[in-house]
KOLPAVO-732725 format. One line per field, with one value per residue (C-alpha): y, x, z; residue in three letters. Coordinates in Angstrom, 2 decimals, padded with zeros to 5 digits. Example, Ala and Ser with C-alpha at 12.3 -4.5 7.8 and 13.67 -1.06 7.14 Angstrom:
BEGIN
c2 = c(-004.50, -001.06)
c1 = c(012.30, 013.67)
c3 = c(007.80, 007.14)
r = c(ALA, SER)
END
This chain:
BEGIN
c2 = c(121.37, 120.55, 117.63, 117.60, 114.68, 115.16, 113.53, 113.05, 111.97, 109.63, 107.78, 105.51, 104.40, 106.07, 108.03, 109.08, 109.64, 111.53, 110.36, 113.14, 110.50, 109.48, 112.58, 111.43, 111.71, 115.52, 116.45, 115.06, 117.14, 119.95, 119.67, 118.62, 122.37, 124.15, 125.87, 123.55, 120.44, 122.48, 122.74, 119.34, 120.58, 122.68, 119.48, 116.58, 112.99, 111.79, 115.06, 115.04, 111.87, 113.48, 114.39, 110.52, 109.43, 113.00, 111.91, 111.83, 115.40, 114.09, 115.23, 114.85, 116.39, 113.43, 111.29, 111.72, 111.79, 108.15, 106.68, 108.26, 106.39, 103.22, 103.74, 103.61, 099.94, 098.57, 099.69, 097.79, 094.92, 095.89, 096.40, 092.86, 091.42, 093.23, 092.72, 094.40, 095.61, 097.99, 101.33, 104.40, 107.14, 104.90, 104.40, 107.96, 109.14, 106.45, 108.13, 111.10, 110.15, 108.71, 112.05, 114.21, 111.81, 113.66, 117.31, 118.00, 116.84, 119.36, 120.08, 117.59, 114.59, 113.19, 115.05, 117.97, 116.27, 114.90, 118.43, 119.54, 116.47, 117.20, 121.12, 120.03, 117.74, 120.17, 122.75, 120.05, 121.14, 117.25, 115.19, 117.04, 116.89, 115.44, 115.62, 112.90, 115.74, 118.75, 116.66, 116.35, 120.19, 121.84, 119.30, 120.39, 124.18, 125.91, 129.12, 126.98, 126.18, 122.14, 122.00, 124.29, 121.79, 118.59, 120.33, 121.42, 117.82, 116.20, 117.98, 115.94, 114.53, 116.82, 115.41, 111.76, 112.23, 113.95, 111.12, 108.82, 110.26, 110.73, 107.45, 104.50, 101.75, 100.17, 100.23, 098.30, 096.36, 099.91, 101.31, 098.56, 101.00, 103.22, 101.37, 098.03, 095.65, 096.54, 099.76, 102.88, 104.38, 101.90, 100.59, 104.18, 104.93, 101.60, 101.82, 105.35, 105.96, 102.74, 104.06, 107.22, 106.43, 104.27, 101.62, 098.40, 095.75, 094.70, 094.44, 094.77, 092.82, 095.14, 094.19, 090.29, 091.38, 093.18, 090.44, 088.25, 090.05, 088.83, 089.76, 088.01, 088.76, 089.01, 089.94, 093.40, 094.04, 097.32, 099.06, 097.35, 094.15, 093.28, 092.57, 093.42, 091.37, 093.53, 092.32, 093.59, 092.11, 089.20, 087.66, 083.94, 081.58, 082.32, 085.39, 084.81, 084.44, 087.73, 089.43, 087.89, 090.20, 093.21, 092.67, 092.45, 095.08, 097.35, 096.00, 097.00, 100.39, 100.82, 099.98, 101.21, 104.35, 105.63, 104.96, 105.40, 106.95, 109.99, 111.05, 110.77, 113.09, 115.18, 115.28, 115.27, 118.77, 119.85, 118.94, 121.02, 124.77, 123.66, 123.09, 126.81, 128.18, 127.21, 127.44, 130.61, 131.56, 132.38, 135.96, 135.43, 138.81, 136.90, 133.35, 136.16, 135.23, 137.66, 136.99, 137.09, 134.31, 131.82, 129.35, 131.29, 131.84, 128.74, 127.08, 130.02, 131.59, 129.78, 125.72, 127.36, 125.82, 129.12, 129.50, 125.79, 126.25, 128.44, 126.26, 124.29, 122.99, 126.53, 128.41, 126.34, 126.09, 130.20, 130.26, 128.09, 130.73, 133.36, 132.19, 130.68, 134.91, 135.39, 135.91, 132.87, 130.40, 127.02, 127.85, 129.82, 126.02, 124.11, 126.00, 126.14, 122.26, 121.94, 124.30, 122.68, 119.38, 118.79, 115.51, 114.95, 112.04, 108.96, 106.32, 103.51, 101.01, 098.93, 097.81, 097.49, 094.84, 092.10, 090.74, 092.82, 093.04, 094.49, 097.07, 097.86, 098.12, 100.65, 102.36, 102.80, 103.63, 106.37, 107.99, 108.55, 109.93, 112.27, 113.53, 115.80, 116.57, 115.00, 116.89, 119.88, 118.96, 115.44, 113.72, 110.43, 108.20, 105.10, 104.37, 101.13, 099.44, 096.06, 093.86, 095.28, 099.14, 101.70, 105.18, 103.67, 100.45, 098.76, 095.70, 097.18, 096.81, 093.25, 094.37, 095.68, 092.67, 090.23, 087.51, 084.54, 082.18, 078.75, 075.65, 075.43, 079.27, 080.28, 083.18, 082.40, 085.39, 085.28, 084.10, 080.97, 079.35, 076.41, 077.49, 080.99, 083.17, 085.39, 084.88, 085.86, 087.13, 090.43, 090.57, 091.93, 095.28, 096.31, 099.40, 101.20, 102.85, 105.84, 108.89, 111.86, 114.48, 117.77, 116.78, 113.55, 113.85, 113.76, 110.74, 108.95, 109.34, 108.41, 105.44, 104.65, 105.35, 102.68, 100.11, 100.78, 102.44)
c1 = c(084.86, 088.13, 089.10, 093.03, 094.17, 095.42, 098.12, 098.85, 101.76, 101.05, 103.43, 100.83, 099.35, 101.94, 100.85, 096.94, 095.15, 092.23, 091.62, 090.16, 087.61, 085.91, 083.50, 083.21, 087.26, 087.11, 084.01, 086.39, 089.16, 086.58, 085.60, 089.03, 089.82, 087.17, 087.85, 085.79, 087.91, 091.32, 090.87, 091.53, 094.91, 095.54, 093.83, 096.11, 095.03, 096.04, 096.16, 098.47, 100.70, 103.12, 104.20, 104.98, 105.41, 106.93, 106.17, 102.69, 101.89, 099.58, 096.50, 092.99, 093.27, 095.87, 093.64, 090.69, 091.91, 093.67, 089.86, 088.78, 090.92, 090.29, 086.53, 087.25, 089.85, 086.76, 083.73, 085.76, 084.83, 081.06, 081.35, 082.21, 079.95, 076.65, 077.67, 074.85, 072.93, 075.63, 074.67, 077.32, 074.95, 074.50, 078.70, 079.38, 077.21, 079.30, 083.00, 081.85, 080.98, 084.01, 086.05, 084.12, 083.62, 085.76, 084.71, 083.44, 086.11, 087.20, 090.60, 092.61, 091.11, 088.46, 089.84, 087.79, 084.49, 085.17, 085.86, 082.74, 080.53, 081.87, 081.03, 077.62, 077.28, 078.02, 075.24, 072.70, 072.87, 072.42, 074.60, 076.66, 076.89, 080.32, 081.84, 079.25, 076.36, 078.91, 080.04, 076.57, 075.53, 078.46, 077.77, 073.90, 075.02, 073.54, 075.87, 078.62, 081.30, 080.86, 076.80, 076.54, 079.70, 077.04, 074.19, 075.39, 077.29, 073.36, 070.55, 070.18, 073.62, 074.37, 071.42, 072.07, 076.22, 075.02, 072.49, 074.87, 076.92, 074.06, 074.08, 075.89, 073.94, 074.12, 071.17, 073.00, 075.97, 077.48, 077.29, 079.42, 082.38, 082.13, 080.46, 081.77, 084.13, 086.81, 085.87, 087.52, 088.38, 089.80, 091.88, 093.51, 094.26, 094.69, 098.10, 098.27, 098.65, 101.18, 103.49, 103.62, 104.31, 107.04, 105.13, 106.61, 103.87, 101.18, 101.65, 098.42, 098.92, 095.92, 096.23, 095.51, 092.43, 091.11, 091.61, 089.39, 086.43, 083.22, 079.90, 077.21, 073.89, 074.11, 070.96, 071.03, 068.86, 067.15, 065.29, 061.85, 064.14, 062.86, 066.09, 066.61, 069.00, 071.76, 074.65, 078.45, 081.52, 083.11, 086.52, 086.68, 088.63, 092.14, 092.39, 091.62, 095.16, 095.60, 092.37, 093.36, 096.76, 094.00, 092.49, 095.80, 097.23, 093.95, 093.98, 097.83, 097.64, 094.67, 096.92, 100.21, 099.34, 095.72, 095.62, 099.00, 099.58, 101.66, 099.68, 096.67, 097.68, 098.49, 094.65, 093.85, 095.72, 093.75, 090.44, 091.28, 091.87, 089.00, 086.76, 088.13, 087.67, 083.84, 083.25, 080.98, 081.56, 084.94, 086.14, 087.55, 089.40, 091.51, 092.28, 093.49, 092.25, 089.53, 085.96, 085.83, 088.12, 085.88, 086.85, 085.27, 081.99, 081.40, 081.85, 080.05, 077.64, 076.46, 077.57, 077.34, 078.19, 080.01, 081.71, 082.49, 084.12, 086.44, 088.12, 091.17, 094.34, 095.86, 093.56, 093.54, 097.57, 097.32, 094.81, 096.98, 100.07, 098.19, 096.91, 100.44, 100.87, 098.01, 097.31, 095.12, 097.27, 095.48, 095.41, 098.32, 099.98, 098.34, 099.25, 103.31, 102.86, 101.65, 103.94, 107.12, 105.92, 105.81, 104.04, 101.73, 103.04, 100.72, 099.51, 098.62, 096.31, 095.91, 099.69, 099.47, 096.86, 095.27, 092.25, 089.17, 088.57, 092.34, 091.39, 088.21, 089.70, 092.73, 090.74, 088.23, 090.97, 092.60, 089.08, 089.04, 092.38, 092.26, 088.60, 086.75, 090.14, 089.54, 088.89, 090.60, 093.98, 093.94, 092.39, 091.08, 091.15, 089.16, 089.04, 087.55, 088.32, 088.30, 089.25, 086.19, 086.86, 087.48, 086.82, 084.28, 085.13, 081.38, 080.77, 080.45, 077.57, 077.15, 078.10, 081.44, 082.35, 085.06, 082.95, 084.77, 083.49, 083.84, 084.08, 080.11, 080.30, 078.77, 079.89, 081.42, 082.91, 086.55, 086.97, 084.37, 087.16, 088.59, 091.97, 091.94, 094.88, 092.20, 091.01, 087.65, 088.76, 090.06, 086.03, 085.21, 085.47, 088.64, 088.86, 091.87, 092.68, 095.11, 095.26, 097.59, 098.83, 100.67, 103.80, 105.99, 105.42, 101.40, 101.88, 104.05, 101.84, 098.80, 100.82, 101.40, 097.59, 096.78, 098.82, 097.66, 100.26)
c3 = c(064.79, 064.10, 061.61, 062.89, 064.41, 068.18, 070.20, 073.36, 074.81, 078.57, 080.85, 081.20, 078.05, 075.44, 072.77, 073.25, 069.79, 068.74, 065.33, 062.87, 061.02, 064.38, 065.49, 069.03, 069.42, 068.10, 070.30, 072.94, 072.24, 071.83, 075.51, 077.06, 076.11, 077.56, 080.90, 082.73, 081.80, 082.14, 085.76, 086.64, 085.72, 088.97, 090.79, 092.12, 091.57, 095.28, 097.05, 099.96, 099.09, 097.27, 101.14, 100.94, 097.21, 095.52, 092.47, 093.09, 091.59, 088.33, 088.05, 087.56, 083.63, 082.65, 084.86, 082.96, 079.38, 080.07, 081.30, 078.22, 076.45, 078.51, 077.52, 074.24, 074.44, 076.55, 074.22, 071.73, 073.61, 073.79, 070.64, 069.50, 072.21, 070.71, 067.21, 064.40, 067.34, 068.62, 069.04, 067.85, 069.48, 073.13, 073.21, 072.35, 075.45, 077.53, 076.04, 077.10, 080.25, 080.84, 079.89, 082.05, 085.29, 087.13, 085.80, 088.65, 091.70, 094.05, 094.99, 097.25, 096.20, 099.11, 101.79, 100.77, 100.49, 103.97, 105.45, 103.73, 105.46, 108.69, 108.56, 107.52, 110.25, 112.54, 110.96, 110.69, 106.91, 105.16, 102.92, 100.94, 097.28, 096.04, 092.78, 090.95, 091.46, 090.98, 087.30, 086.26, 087.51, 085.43, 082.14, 082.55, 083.03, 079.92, 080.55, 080.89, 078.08, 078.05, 077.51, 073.85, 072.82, 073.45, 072.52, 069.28, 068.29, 069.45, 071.32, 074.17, 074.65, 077.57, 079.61, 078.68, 079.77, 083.01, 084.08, 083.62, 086.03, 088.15, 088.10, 089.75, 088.87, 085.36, 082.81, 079.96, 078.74, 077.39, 081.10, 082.24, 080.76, 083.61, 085.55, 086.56, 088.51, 086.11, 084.70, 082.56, 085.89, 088.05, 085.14, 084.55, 088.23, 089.59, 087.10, 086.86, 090.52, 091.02, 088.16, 089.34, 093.41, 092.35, 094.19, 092.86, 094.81, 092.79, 088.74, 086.61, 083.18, 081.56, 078.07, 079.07, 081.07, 078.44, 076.01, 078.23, 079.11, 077.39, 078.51, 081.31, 082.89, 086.36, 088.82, 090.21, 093.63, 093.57, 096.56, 096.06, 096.71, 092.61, 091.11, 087.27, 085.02, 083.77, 081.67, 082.70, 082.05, 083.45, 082.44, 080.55, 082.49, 080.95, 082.85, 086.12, 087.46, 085.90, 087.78, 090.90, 090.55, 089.55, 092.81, 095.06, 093.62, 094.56, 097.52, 098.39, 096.54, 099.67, 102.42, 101.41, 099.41, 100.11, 103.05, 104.13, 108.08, 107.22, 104.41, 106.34, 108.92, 106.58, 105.42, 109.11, 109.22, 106.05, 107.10, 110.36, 108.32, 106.25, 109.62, 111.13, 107.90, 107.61, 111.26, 110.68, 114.40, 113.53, 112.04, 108.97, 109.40, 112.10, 109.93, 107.59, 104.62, 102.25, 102.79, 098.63, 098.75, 096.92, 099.73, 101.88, 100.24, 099.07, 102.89, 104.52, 102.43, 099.17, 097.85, 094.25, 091.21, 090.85, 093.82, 093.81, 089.57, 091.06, 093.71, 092.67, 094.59, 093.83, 095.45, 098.64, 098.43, 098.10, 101.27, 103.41, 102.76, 103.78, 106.65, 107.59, 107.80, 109.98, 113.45, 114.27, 116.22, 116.13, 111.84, 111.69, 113.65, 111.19, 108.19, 108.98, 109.33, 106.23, 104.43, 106.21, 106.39, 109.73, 110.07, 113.18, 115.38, 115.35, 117.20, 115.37, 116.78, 114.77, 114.35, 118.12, 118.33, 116.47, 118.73, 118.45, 121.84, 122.93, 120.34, 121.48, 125.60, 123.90, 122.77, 125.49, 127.40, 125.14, 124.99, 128.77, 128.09, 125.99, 126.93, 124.34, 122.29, 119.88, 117.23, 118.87, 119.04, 118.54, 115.73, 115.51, 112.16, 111.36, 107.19, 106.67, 103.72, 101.91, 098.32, 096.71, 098.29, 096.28, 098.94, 101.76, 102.48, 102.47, 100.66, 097.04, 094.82, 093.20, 089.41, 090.94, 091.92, 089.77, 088.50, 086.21, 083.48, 084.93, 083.01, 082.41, 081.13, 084.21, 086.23, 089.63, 092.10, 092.32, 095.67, 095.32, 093.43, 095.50, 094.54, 094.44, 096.33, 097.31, 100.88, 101.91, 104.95, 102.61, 101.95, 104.95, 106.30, 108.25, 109.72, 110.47, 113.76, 114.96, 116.83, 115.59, 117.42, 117.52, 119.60, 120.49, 123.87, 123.76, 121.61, 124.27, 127.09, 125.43, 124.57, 128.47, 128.83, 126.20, 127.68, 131.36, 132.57)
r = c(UNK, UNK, UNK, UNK, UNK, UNK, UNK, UNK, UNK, UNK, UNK, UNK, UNK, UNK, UNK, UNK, UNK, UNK, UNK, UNK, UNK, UNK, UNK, UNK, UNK, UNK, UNK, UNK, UNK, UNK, UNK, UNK, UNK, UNK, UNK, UNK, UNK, UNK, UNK, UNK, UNK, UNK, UNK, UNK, UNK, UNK, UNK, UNK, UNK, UNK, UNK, UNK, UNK, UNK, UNK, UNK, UNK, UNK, UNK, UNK, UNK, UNK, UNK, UNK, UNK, UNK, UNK, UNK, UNK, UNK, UNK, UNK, UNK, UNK, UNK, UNK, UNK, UNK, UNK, UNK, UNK, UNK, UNK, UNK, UNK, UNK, UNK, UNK, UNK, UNK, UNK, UNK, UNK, UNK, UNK, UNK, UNK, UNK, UNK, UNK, UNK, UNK, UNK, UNK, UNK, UNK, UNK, UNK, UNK, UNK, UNK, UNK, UNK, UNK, UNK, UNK, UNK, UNK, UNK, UNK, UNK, UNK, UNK, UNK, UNK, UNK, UNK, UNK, UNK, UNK, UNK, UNK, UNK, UNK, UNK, UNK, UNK, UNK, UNK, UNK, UNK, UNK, UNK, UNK, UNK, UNK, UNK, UNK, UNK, UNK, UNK, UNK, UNK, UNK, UNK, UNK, UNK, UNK, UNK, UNK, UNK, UNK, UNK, UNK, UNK, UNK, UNK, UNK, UNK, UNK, UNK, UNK, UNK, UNK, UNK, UNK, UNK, UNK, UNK, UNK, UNK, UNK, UNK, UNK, UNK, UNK, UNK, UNK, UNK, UNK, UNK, UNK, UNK, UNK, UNK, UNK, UNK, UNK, UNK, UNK, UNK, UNK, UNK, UNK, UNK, UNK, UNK, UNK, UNK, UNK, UNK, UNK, UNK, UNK, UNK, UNK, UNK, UNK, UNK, UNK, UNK, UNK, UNK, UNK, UNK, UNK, UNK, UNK, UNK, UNK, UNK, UNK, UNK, UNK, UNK, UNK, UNK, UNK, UNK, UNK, UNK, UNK, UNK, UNK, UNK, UNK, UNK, UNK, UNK, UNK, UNK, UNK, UNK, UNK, UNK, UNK, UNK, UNK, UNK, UNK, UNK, UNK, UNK, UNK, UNK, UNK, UNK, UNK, UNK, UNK, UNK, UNK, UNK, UNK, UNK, UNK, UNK, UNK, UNK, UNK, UNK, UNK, UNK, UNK, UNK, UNK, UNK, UNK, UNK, UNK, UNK, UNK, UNK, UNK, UNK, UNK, UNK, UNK, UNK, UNK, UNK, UNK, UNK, UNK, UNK, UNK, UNK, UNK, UNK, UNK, UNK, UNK, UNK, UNK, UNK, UNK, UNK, UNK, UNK, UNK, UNK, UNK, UNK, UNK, UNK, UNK, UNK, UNK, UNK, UNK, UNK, UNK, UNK, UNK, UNK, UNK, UNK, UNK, UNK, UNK, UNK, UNK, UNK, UNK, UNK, UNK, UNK, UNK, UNK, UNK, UNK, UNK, UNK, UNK, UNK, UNK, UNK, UNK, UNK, UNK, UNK, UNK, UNK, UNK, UNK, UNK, UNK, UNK, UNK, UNK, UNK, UNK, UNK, UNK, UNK, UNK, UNK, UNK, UNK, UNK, UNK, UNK, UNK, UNK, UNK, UNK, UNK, UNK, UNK, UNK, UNK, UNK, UNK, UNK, UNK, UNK, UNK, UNK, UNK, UNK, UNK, UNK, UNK, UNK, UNK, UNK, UNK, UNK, UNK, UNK, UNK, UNK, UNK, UNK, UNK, UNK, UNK, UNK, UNK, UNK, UNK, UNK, UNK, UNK, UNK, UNK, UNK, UNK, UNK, UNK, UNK, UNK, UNK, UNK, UNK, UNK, UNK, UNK, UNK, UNK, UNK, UNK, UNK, UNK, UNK, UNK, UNK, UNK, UNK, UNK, UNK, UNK, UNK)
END
């Protein structure tokens, strides 16, 4: 193992050290070099928004080594919160954890996964395993590069890291790292992914909210409806103005960035050459792209961990060229689009009306329009989201949720407050609503159809 001290340099959090006289920081820059870890450099933190925000190219590598580094600013707190009874060998499994979270992602962010569900849907094939179980396979993956690095710095570590991961729930106060309302994750993207879309809405004043997290016991339901007492962290009173912000600005990044219209169809286009690509009715011969192309076998043949190492953003940009050059036209259509960025034209319902039950008769009434495109040549988008979402939009799980210290040092959600700027109506689920499709004029009349007409 080396004994060197590392740097790296990060628009984000500045200059990144691995300090020589702290074991856990060279095991990390053991495994960030392993060829495991080094392909989250050919994956793209947001995917397809850099067809909106160009500057939106970072990547899942940077990603991960600045929630490593996170991890390590918030076991500082649990560290000071547990006093004599810390535990060096407990936080060092939680570090790691944090490093490799994302070890596992495929390429173009969610849009993948959601290709992947749909393709299974239509095979009667199951959930899907996404990234969490594909992290924890390649960490447990005895042949692989990242498990002799574990097993050799403590037997064991590589299965403790992994179940972790596993893992969404938390077990301790140390799990609350990667695991939490304001956790090594959403801290590094939440800013990472505002700096780096230029999005000016929504400042996060991190160093403050770190400063004021201390440690509570909260009750956690679990399926037998017994709930356990776990503790997580909750912020003291002095920074609840600043959380509030935290939780706006996650909210906004949802509306304005993630979910964004023209980025979406973008993923809608995506998720199409991913369906004709797995549709194993279809000749791969005329998509023309390889049957060896890992793509291939991993949607057709075998969800490996092999097959599934090999995939990247690269690969998938590579795949898209080629069959841009083939002979298939509904691919070949969606492939040029993609290359040129030719944006599908959208109809956005939601911006159209307000009252639940206008929505509900436009859309009825687009539905009888458009028949059984859908899906064909028109796609259909409904993300629901929320203050708490972070990818689904349902309620999250209670220790994800910003609690603060009120004046009796009890913990009270953020939005109990009488005079909070949070409304509770951003609790709920909304759901977004649009149709895309291929040309101006299909989007016009579907219009008139919507309105009556």
């Amino acid at each position: 193992m080396s004994h060197q001290k590392q740097r790296v340099r990060d628009p984000i959090h500045g200059l990144i050290v691995f300090e020589k006289s702290k074991p856990v920081d060279q095991l990390a820059w053991q495994l960030i070099d392993t060829p495991e870890f080094q392909r989250l450099r050919r994956i793209r933190q947001l995917g397809m928004s850099e067809f909106v925000f160009p500057s939106a190219t970072h990547t899942r590598f940077a990603h991960s080594i600045g929630v490593y580094h996170n991890a390590r600013r918030l076991m500082e707190v649990v560290k000071e919160e547990e006093g004599t009874a810390f535990i060096d060998d407990r936080a060092s499994e939680i570090l790691v954890a944090a490093l490799l979270h994302d070890v596992g992602h495929g390429p173009f962010s969610h849009t993948f996964e959601g290709a992947r569900e749909a393709l299974a849907e239509l095979y009667g094939e199951g959930p899907i395993e996404k990234h969490e179980k594909f992290s924890a396979k390649i960490i447990r993956n005895e042949n692989g590069r990242i498990f002799p690095i574990l097993d050799k710095f403590r037997p064991g570590l590589a299965e403790k890291v992994a179940s972790i991961l596993d893992s969404d729930d938390p077990s301790d106060f140390y799990h609350a790292v990667v695991s939490s309302s304001f956790d090594a994750d959403r801290l590094d993207f939440l800013v990472r992914d505002r700096y780096m879309t230029g999005t000016k809405t929504g400042s996060i004043d991190e160093q403050w909210l770190i400063d004021n997290l201390a440690r509570h016991d909260i009750l956690v339901p679990q399926d037998d409806d017994t709930p356990i007492t776990v503790p997580t962290f909750v912020f003291k009173a002095k920074g609840r103005q600043a959380a509030e912000d935290f939780l706006l600005a996650r909210y906004r990044l949802y509306t304005q960035v993630y979910l964004h219209k023209t980025t979406r169809g973008f993923e809608k286009i995506l998720s199409a050459i991913i369906s004709i690509i797995g549709n194993k009715e279809q000749k791969i011969s005329e998509i023309g792209i390889s049957e060896r192309n890992p793509l291939v076998k991993f949607l057709r043949e075998e969800s490996s961990l092999d097959n599934y190492s090999q995939l990247d953003d690269n690969l998938l940009w590579g795949s898209i060229g080629e069959i841009a050059r083939g002979q298939h036209p509904v691919a070949k259509n969606y492939a040029l689009k993609l290359l040129n960025r030719e944006h599908l034209h959208v109809l956005d319902i939601s911006a159209h009306y307000a009252d639940e039950q206008a929505v509900a008769n436009a859309i009825r009434r687009i539905d009888n329009h458009i028949g059984e495109r859908i899906g064909r040549n028109v796609f259909k988008d409904e993300p629901p989201y929320n203050l708490y979402s972070q990818s689904g939009g349902e309620v999250e799980k209670v220790h994800k949720k910003i609690r603060i210290l009120d004046g009796s040092g009890n913990p009270k959600e953020i939005i109990d407050f009488d005079d909070t700027i949070i409304s509770r109506e951003l609790t709920k689920k909304k759901r977004l609503i649009r149709y895309y499709f291929l040309t101006a004029d299909d989007r016009n009349e579907t219009e008139k159809a919507m309105n009556g007409r």
